[in-house]
Phi, psi and omega in degrees: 000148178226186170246159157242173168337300188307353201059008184263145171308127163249180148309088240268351165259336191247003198301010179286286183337288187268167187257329109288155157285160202302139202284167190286355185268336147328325203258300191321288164333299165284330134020127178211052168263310175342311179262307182298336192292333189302326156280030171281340155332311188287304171311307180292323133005283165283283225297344231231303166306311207287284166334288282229315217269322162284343120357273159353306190232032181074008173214045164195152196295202082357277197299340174260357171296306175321323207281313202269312191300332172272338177294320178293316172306307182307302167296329205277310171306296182266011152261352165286314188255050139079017206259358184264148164287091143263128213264102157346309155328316207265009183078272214220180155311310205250355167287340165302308192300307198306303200284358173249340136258341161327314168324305152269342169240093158006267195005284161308028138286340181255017174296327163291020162280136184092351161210193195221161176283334186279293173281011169274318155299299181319337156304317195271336200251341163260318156348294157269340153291355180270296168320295183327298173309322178283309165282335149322283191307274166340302206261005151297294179307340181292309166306310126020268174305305141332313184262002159269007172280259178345285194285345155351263205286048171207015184306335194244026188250112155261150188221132160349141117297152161250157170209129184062053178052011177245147181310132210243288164184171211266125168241156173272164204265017139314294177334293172308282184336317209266330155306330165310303210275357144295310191285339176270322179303330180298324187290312182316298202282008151285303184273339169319293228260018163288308185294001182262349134277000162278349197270064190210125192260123197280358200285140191117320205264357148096205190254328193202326204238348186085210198228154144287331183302153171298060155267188199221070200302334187293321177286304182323305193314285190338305196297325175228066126065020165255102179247182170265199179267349176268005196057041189241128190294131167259101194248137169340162178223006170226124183280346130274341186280313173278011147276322196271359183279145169214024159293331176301323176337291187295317201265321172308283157343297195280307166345286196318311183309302200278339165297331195270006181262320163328274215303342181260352173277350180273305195298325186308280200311290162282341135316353154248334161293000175262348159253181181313331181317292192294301211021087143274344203203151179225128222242151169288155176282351173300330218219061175231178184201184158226202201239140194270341187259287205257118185293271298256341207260176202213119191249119164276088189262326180293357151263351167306308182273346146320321191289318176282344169302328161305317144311322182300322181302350195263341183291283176308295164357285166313292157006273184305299178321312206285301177327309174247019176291316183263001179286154181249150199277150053220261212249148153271126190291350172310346174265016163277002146302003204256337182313286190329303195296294198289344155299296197264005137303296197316298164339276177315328188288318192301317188272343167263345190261006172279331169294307174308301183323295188300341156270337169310290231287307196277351153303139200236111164289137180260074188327305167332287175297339147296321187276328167315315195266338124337319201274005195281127197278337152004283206279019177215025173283332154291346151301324183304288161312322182290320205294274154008292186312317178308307169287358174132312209279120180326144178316315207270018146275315169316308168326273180316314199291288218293316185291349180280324164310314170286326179309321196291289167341316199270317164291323182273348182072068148197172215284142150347241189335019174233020167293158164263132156349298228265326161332318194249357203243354140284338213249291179233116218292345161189116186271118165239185202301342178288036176285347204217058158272351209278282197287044154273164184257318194304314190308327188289284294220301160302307173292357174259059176279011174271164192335125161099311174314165182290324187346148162298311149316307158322273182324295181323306197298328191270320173297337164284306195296299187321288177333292181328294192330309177278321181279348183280310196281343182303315196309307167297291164317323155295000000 
């Protein structure tokens, strides 16, 4: 807020217009500093580019670029160490930013020239989803990097697969693990390849039309790091479009979302290998909980509250969608809701996949209880059919025989593999005394060594590419 000629309070960016300010319950209402201030690095960034760039182009000296540039740095130090006021009157970040530096450099009155709060967020807002992305992508490969530590040590560890929560067929739980670990590389190559549509810069584009004044937007980009890989500046290319898109917003969002149906279907997995039913993994006590009634139990609550951060992530999401379905261009105030969704994904994504690390790291396989639940000859019935098959006999004839064999199994009460011979060699003449070499598992397990399969030789080779894989793109990221 300022004075005018008149002595009545305005507004400090539009106070020409009114003859008064917004009333305080207005103000209260409007307000987006509560939440926006976490982008003042960033703000301060452009603003620091934007001086540089009007410098450049004549319409700011040197000695007063010199002058906005220490000033911001001088702000920016005391919002690191918690010591600047910010005042809700002011709306927002950068009406704080601006008026506290105005306070101290003349100069900076003339910083907002040549540009608008509409592309000055939007500048500030791909800044930090290119950071945002970048520490996402960082607490992946971390995850990553656990769970191919974890199927290390668990290449010899076999387990139930399931398909409709009933036993399936046998994988090492190396197998398993490594599957988590297609899905968080796809979220890695997802956020890769989001910043590199943020990396496009809106700095320039005005409130709607661009400026008449001679600035030189290719020098701002540059200045703040939206290049190609040739070094060549990347600029928005419609000034409308560039206050009102809000697609990254929503695609940033969704990322999130869908990393968070991972994390939450891997918490699924271990939460039922963790109970008694199962005890395939026995979870750290770090990251357990107990019962305020019953000493006994030991509650797997981080993955439990995973499972609700995924929702909250399908929420923002939605959120954001809803939001920006009926506007009309350009820019609306209605999108000062759009920070708040893409804030707290970025939180929640950042603070669940660290916690999921950290329950990983502290997870334990349980052998006993893996070889036991393996040992079901069940679960090689579809071996069973290949063997047949090896002999001539159509699968979905092979198919009927083993299922007519487990009925038989089942009626008499005894395991598959204990039928007799002369038993199974009723139901199909051929069946020979190897039938039922078909239920060694190591034997099972060895014949699946093609591309994608469990095999052991397989597995090993994909825990090798996956490294190569996590050290390369770390490598690329630095």
């Amino acid at each position: 807020m300022s004075s005018s000629n008149t002595g009545k309070v305005v507004q400090a960016t539009y106070g020409g217009r009114f003859a008064e300010g917004p009333s305080a319950l207005m103000l209260r209402f409007s307000e987006s500093v509560s939440f926006d201030a976490r982008l003042a690095p960033f703000d301060i960034a452009g603003s620091k580019a934007h001086a540089a760039m009007l410098a450049r182009c004549g319409m700011l000296s040197t000695g007063e670029r010199d002058a906005i540039h220490a000033g911001l740095d001088q702000i920016l130090a005391e919002i690191n160490a918690g010591r600047f006021e910010w005042r809700t009157a002011l709306e927002d970040v950068h009406m704080n930013i601006e008026q506290a530096l105005t306070a101290r450099v003349p100069a900076a009155a003339k910083l907002h020239t040549a540009r608008s709060r509409n592309d000055q967020v939007a500048t500030d807002m791909r800044l930090f989803l290119k950071d945002a992305a970048g520490r996402v992508r960082a607490a992946l490969r971390a995850l990553v990097g656990v769970l191919l530590d974890l199927a290390e040590g668990a290449q010899a560890v076999l387990i139930p697969g399931y398909t409709h929560l009933q036993r399936a067929q046998p994988v090492s739980a190396a197998h398993h693990l490594l599957a988590y670990v297609e899905m968080f590389a796809r979220d890695l190559e997802r956020f890769g390849e989001f910043a590199k549509r943020a990396n496009v810069c809106p700095l320039g584009s005005g409130a709607i039309a661009g400026t008449t004044l001679p600035i030189d937007r290719e020098f701002a980009a540059s200045l703040l790091g939206f290049t190609d890989a040739a070094g060549r500046p990347r600029v928005t290319g419609n000034s409308m479009d560039a206050v009102a898109d809000r697609d990254l917003f929503v695609e940033f969002a969704s990322h999130c979302a869908l990393c968070g149906v991972h994390f939450s279907r891997v918490a699924e997995d271990l939460i039922l290998w963790s109970s008694a039913e199962f005890g395939f993994a026995v979870m750290t006590e770090a990251f357990t909980t107990g019962s305020s009634l019953m000493p006994q139990k030991k509650n797997p609550d981080s993955l439990e509250l995973l499972r609700g951060k995924s929702a909250r992530l399908q929420g923002n999401l939605h959120t954001l969608l809803t939001l920006t379905k009926g506007l009309p261009l350009t820019y609306n105030r209605d999108l000062q809701e759009d920070k708040p969704p893409v804030f707290d994904s970025f939180d929640t994504v950042l603070l669940s996949l660290e916690v999921l690390r950290e329950t990983l790291r502290g997870m334990r396989f349980n052998p006993a209880r893996c070889a036991g639940a393996v040992a079901d000859p069940l679960l090689l019935a579809t071996d069973l059919a290949d063997y047949l098959v090896r002999k001539g006999v159509p699968f979905r004839a092979a198919h009927h025989v083993i299922g007519t064999l487990v009925a038989l199994s089942e009626k008499q009460g005894v395991p598959l593999d204990k039928l007799s011979l002369e038993q199974v060699r009723a139901v199909d003449g051929h069946f020979d005394a190897d039938w039922v070499d078909v239920f060694d598992l190591g034997t099972a397990m060895r014949a699946r060594e093609r591309t994608g399969m469990p095999g052991p030789r397989q597995t090993a080779g994909q825990l090798a590419r996956w490294r190569k894989h996590l050290d390369a793109d770390a490598e690329a990221g630095a």
